[in-house]
C-alpha angles and dihedrals in degrees: 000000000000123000118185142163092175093231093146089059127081126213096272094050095044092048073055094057094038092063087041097060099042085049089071101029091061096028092229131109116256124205131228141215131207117264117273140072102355113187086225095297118115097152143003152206145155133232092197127348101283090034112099120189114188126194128214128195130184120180100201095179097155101019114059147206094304099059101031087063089044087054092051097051101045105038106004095048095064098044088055095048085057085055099056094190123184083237145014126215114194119193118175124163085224106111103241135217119212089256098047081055089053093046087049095050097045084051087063096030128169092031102044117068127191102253091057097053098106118190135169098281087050085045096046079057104040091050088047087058090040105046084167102065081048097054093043087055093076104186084041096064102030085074099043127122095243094049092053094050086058090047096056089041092046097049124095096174113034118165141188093258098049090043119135095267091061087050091051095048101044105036093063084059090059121121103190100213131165092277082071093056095043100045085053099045088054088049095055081052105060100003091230127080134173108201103214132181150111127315100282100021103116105249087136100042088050094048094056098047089056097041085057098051091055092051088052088058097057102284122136118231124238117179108195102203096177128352129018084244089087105064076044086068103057108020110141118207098196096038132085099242119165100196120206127199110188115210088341099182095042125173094310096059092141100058089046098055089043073053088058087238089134089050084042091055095035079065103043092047090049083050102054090036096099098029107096087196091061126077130175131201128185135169130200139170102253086231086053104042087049095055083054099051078050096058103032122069090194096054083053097039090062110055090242082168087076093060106046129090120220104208097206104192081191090071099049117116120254082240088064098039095045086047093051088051095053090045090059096046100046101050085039126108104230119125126252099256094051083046091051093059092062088064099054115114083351086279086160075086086061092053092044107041086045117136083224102050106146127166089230089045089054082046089054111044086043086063107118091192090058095062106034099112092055128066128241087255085070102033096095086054089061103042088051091047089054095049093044096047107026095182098151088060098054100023099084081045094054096041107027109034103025130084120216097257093046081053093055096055092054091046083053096041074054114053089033083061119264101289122060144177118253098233081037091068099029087057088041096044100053098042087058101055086037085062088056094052088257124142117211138171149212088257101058095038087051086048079055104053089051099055098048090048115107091004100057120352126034123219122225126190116199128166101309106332124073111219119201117214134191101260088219130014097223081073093071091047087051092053094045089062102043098051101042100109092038096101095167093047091057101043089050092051092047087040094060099034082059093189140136084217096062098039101055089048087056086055098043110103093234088065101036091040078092097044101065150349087250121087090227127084111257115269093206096073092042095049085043088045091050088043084055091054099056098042092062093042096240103151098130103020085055092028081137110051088037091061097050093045089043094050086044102053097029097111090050131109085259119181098272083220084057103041092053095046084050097047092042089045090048099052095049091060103054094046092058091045110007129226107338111227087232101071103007087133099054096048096041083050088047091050096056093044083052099050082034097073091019102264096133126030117240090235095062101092136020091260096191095036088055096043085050090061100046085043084058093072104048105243132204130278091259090057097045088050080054101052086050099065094044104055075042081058088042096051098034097052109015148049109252131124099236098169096097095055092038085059092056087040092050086053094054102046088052092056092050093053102045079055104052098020092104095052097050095057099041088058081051128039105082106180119063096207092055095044092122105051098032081056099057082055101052090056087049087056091045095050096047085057092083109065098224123078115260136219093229152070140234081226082055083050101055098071090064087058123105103224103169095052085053103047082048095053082057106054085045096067086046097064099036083056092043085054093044091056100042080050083053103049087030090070125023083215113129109206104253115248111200110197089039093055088053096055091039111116114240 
């Protein structure tokens, strides 16, 4: 007979039960209503069409009888009173003596009667003459009696780690999402499925859970600890057996396959393949289970790739995601207070819409022992800190599983921005390790690449070119880390890529966020990175590069060996080529910081001559907004006739303006009645932005401004918002929010 106390569901599932299980009782169909604040109704009926019957369920699981009639006297009586139903139905999981029925139905008198107070002892019943209800609620079954028995019977290989108390503690914490369904449907398929994925993703915790669904359907369980020769031991013809190999190439994948285990499980998988009483699961690291692939021609032979799983924790729902987090929270042991801060502001979104959402992360920052030393003030911090910087994820992968060649190629894939080119980081890749009197070769860059895809690089393929990609941003995030106080790791790595792109993505503050406390990118590596430079003598293979690192740095207390080689470097080069469109900004802004503070003399360089030829070409507006500080620094502070180039650069600017004046104003105006004047004083603002003095007027501007598109786009918004807001008043409905409704308190 059942005996349950509902400990693996939380409030929500057991409101779900609840409604099952008076569904039958009473042979009517109760409605339900989505999760959230619920006025004291969880589920309806009627018993004609002016009888409303409302059902009411509390799943006091930590608190007890005492508080729980306390609750319902206080808060749950009056909600119900407001009702006014014709009849009152009252579930709770607390197992309930005659008088505390009686207590529970005085507190909602007149509606409660006796007879529909249900407590653990009615629902144990009720679920004993319904087996059904039991079996749909899947974390319900999975911990009865009954389930365990089978278990113990069912199981050739039980050991001390995979024991029923581990069963009972983790299956409450499953959140059955589509990756559930998937994985099972590819396993009725072939019959054999390896799980793979990267460390926390829950290819353990999947493959239990289905292990255990298949033993529940008659399946006998075989657990293989070491070697395939056990499930040979004991393999049954006639009987129905599902097999499971946990992590079955481990860390030490390569002795195993010298061993012949991959030839030993090829076997055992082609044997089993046409055989529907026979099921095989298996789970990898992605990293490991590619090495393998690497090493092993027979791995490779027999298209293991359509038999494995890849459990992506990046293409779950918000729903499951959201499902597996509350989970997590509410079996947790964290008190109240710690609970309540990841509802403020709703930050649990954060948590769950977070680029690094992981199942081992929401383990880990549920943990209350992790967090026993800290109050519930700094919890959040911590919890932020964990998500941004998920180290203890990555950290057994980077240092356990990777060589150190595997582990260049992700620090390039890294500082060149997540997402790189194949010849790119080949090229990359090989000029690195050269530099480090390393010879390496298109082999071992190709083994490489097969063990980080799918665990930690993703390969795209797109019209000719093959792109790599970070398999999960919280990598980079990892590497970053890692690699913060590693100056000369970084400055080789920058050094070889050799490239504005990545560059610019060291010094964004997404990826230097991790680098520092400042909010600056770290000068070290920049003044390192400009010594390199000059030591190899790549001024003009890396003019690029050189140009960005020399304006960055140029008001730093740079080597004064290495500041003249630069500015004499520097302007060699533009006087053989003149200013380059790529980074004609930097190096016109380098130029005025260096006659700024005299380091370099006005008379270096043919300073109209140069801006002329960048003018040619019509530059950007940033460019434009440049040049016009320096001519300002030129006529402030030195002795050049500058009219004949303002004049170009007045051309240009008004060209540019005529060309982006209407939408700049349109980003910009915010009040339809004051278009036109706000309008005169935009162009005022867009025209001060450049430092010299203009021939012409916002009022010359204002012509070239299409008035009538943007009062339209007005009155656009206005009625859009108009009809938002008739919809809104039109229907009470709130649109329903899933994940919030789950989270909401009841």
């Amino acid at each position: 007979m059942p005996d349950y106390n509902f400990e693996t569901l939380h409030d929500k599932e057991f409101e779900e039960l609840a409604n099952d299980v008076i569904s039958r009782v009473k042979n009517i169909k109760v409605e339900r209503f989505k999760p959230g604040k619920d006025g004291g109704v969880d589920g309806r009926f009627y018993q004609s069409s002016d009888n409303e019957v409302i059902i009411q369920s509390k799943h006091y699981l930590k608190s007890g009888y005492t508080k729980l009639l306390r609750h319902c006297q206080n808060t749950e009586a009056a909600k119900v009173h407001k009702l006014n139903p014709s009849d009152y139905i009252f579930v709770c999981s607390e197992s309930l003596s005659r008088m505390q029925k009686k207590e529970l139905a005085s507190a909602f008198f007149p509606y409660l009667k006796e007879s529909n107070v249900y407590g653990k002892e009615d629902l144990n019943d009720y679920l004993k003459a319904f087996p059904d209800i039991e079996r749909n609620h899947y974390k319900l079954w999975l911990t009865s009696i009954n389930t365990l028995q089978i278990l113990l019977n069912q199981s050739t290989y039980l050991d001390s780690e995979w024991g029923l108390e581990k069963i009972k503690k983790f299956s409450k914490y499953y959140a059955r999402t589509s990756n559930h369904d998937e994985a099972k449907d590819l396993l009725e398929k072939v019959h054999s499925i390896i799980i793979s994925g990267e460390p926390g993703a829950g290819k353990t915790t999947l493959a239990e859970q289905l292990c255990l669904e298949y033993v529940l359907s008659g399946f006998e369980l075989v657990i293989i600890e070491d070697d395939i020769k056990d499930a040979k031991n004991v393999f049954n013809k006639m009987g129905k057996q599902i097999f499971y190999f946990d992590d079955f190439l481990g860390s030490n994948y390569l002795e195993g396959i010298e061993n012949k285990e991959d030839s030993k499980i090829m076997k055992f998988i082609e044997a089993i393949k046409g055989d529907d009483n026979k099921r095989f699961i298996l789970t990898s690291r992605s990293s490991i289970l590619n090495q393998g692939r690497n090493i092993s021609a027979i791995f490779k032979n027999k298209n293991l790739e359509q038999r494995e799983y890849v459990l992506d924790v990046t293409e779950l729902e918000g729903i499951d995601k959201a499902r597996i987090l509350y989970n997590h929270i509410y079996f947790s042991q964290l008190n109240e207070s710690y609970i309540e801060q990841l509802y403020i502001d709703k930050r649990y979104l954060e948590i769950i819409n977070h680029k690094n959402f992981n199942p081992r992360l929401i383990e880990f920052i549920t943990d209350v022992q992790r967090f026993d030393l800290i109050s519930s003030t700094e919890y959040w911090d911590k919890v932020e800190e964990s998500i941004n910087n998920p180290k203890d994820i990555w950290e057994h992968v980077f240092h356990n599983q990777l060589k150190e060649y595997e582990r260049v190629l992700i620090f390039i894939i890294v500082y060149f921005g997540n997402k790189i080119e194949e010849e790119v980081l080949k090229t990359t890749v090989k000029k690195y390790f050269k530099s480090k009197n390393i010879l390496t070769t298109n082999i071992q860059f190709d083994k490489a690449i097969q063990t980080l895809s799918g665990s930690l690089i993703t390969r795209v393929i797109g019209g000719e070119s093959i792109v790599f990609e970070l398999f999960n941003p919280s990598i980079n995030d990892y590497v970053i880390s890692i690699c913060k106080s590693d100056v000369d790791l970084i400055v080789d790595i920058l050094f070889q890529l050799n490239s504005l792109k990545a560059y610019k993505s060291y010094k964004s503050s997404y990826v230097f966020s991790f680098l520092s406390n400042s909010p600056t990118p770290d000068n070290r590596v920049k003044l390192k990175l400009l010594e390199k430079i000059n030591e190899e003598q790549a001024f003009s293979s890396h003019f690029y590069l050189f140009v960005l690192v020399f304006e960055d740095v140029a008001l730093n207390d740079i080597n004064d060996d290495v500041k003249a080689s630069s500015i004499n470097e520097l302007i060699k080069i533009i006087k053989a080529e003149g200013i380059l469109e790529e980074v004609d900004s930097e190096t016109i802004s380098l130029l005025k910081y260096l006659i700024e503070y005299d380091d370099l003399t006005i008379e270096s360089l043919d300073w109209l001559g140069l801006i002329q030829g960048v003018l040619d070409y019509l530059p950007s507006s940033d460019t434009l907004k440049v040049i016009s500080e320096l001519i300002e620094e030129f006529t402030d502070r030195h002795d050049i006739d500058c009219d004949e180039i303002i004049t170009v650069v007045q051309e240009c600017v008004w060209e540019y303006c005529v060309d982006n004046i209407s939408d700049y104003v349109s980003e910009r105006a915010t009040d339809f009645e004051s278009l036109d004047s706000d309008a005169v004083k935009l162009a005022d603002e867009m025209i001060e932005e450049y430092k010299i003095e203009m021939d012409f007027s916002a009022i010359d501007l204002m012509k070239h401004v299409d008035f009538d598109s943007i009062r339209q786009e007005f009155r656009d918004d206005y009625y859009y918002e108009a009809d938002n807001e008739k919809a809104t008043t039109a229907s009470p409905e709130i649109e329903f929010n899933e994940i919030e409704d789950l989270f909401e308190k009841t």
